[in-house]
N, C-alpha and C positions, 0 to 999 in steps of 0.2 A: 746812734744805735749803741754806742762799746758804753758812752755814758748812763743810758737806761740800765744796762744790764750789768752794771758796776753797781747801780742804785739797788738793781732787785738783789745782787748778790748780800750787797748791806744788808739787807732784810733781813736776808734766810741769817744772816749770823748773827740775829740777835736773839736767836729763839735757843736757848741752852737748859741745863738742867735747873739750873737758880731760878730762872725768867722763862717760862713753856708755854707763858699767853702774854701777846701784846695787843693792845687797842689801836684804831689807828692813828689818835693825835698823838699816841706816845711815839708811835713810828718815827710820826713826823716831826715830834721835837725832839726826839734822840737824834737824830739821823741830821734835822736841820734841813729837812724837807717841804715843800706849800705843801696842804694839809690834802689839794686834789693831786699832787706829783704822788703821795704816800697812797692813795687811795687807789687810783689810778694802776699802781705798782703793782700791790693785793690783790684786786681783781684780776689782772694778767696773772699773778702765782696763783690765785686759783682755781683757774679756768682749767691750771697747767695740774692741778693734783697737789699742786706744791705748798700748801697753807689752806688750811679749811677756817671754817668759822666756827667757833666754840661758844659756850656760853656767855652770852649777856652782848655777841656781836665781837668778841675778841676772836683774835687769830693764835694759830695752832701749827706747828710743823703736821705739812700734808703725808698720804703715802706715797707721796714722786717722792718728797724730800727724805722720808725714811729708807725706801726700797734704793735710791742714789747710795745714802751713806752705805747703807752694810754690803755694796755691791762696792764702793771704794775700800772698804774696809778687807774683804775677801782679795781684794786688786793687792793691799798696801802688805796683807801677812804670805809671806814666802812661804814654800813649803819646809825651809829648812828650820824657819823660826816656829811653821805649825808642829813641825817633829820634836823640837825641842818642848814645847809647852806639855805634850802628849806625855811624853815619856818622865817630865816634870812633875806631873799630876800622879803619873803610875809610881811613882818611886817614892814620892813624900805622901801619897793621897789624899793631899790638902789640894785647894783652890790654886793654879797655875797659872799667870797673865803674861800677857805681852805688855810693855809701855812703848811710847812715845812722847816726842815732847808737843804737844799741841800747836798748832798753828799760830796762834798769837803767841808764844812762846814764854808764857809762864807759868805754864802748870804741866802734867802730867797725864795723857790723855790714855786713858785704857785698850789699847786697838785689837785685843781677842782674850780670852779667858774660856779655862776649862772646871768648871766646878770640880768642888768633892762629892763622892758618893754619902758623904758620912751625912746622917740627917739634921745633925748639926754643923750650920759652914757657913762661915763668913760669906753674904751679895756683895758682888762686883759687876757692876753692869759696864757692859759693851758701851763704849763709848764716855764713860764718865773722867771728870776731870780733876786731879788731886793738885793741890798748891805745892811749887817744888820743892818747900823745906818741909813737908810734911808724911812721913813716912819711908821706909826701907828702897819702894820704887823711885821714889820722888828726890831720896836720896844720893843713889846709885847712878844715876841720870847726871843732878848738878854737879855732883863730884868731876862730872868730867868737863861741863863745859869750859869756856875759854878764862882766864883770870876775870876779864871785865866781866863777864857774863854775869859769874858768880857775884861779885861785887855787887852789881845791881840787883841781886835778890835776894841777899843778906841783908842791906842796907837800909830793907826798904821796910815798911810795918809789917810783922811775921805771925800771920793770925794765929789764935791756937782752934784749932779745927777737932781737935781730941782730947783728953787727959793728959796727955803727956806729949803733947806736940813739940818742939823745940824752940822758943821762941827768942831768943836769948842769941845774939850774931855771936860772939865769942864760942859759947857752946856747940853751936851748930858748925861754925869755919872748925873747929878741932873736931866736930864729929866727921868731916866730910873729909878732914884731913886723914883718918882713920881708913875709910873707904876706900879712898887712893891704895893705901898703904896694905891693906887686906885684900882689893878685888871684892866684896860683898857689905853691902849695909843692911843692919839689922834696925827692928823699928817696935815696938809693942806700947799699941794704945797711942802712935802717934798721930795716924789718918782717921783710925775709926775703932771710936771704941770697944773695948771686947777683945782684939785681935791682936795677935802677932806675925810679923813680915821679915821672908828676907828676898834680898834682889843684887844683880850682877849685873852691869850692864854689858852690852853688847858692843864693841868696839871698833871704828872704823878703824882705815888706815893711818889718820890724824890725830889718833887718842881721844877723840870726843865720841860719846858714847851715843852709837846710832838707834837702838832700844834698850828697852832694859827687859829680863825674865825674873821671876818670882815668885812665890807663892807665899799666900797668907792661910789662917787657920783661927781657931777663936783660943784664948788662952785659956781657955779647961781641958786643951791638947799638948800645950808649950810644956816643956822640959828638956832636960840637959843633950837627954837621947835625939828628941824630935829637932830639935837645932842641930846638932852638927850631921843629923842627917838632910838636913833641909839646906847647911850651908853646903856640904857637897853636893851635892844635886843641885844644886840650883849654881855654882859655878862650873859643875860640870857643862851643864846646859848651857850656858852663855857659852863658854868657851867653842863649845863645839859649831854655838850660832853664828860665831866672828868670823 
């Protein structure tokens, strides 16, 4: 039984924002599954709500599986870290997020976000996942993990995901080195184009950064004003998150 529902869990983590439909021989040769084990599988998820059938016979994260996440996700954001994004958003009036570091542990996972009122604003969705050398949050996060950590996601191919992503292990180990040394990473046009970001992480008792807060904005708001209002406030908020 704990091995079936090891298999179904495989499942459910294949369905992401890159990849939202899989077929079932795909299941079954990603996974390295009989093609009736995968099948088999599907049917049980969605009996359960948990993966529907989409077009052409592909699978779908179901409403079990969505209504699960944003109910772990409401679990996973404190009230202290919700006050801080609140009063983030009220203070810059730009878009205000929470990070984490994703479960698979290489990128940057979104776990709440409060838009701007402004009609123009940077989309963040709930749940999305940013690569960790790629922008202000994604910055502020790596800066703290452990020396090997970082090693291993310097070292490794550094997509460029935006214009100005950092792609470059020298540039980016001095920028993080920066980070350290300031408490905030700044970022424009490195996640997503258009935008400017900054982020503080949030700091266990271990020095490794247990979320990060932020806010992004579109750069036809960026200036000298809106930055050092945006770095204080957005270190104030971390700090007071720790």
């Amino acid at each position: 039984m704990a091995k079936v529902l090891l298999k179904a869990l495989d499942i459910l983590a294949l369905f992401d924002r890159n990849r939202p439909e899989w077929a079932e021989h795909e299941v079954a040769r990603t996974l390295d599954l009989p093609t009736s084990t995968a099948h088999r599988l599907l049917t049980s998820l969605t009996s359960r709500g948990y993966v529907v059938r989409a077009n052409g016979g592909r699978y779908r994260l179901g409403p079990a599986a969505i209504a699960l996440g944003r109910r772990a996700g409401d679990q996973a954001v404190t009230p202290t870290l919700r006050t801080a994004i609140e009063r983030l958003a009220a203070e810059t009036g730009e878009t205000a997020f929470i990070g984490v570091r994703n479960p698979s542990g290489d990128g940057l996972l979104i776990l709440d976000r409060i838009e701007s009122e402004h009609r123009l604003r940077i989309a963040l969705d709930v749940g999305h996942v940013l690569p960790l050398h790629a922008g202000a949050g994604s910055k502020a996060l790596l800066a703290h993990l452990t020396r090997a950590e970082i090693e291993g996601i310097v070292t490794g191919p550094l997509a460029r995901v935006a214009p100005a992503t950092i792609t470059d292990r020298d540039l980016l180990l001095r920028d993080l080195e920066g980070v350290r040394r300031c408490g905030h990473a700044r970022s424009c046009e490195e996640a997503t184009e258009g935008s400017w970001a900054i982020a503080s992480p949030v700091l266990g008792a271990d020095g490794e950064a247990q979320a990060v807060l932020g806010m992004i904005a579109p750069v036809s708001r960026h200036s000298s004003e809106a930055e050092a209002t945006a770095v204080a406030a957005v270190s104030r908020a971390a700090s007071e998150a720790g």
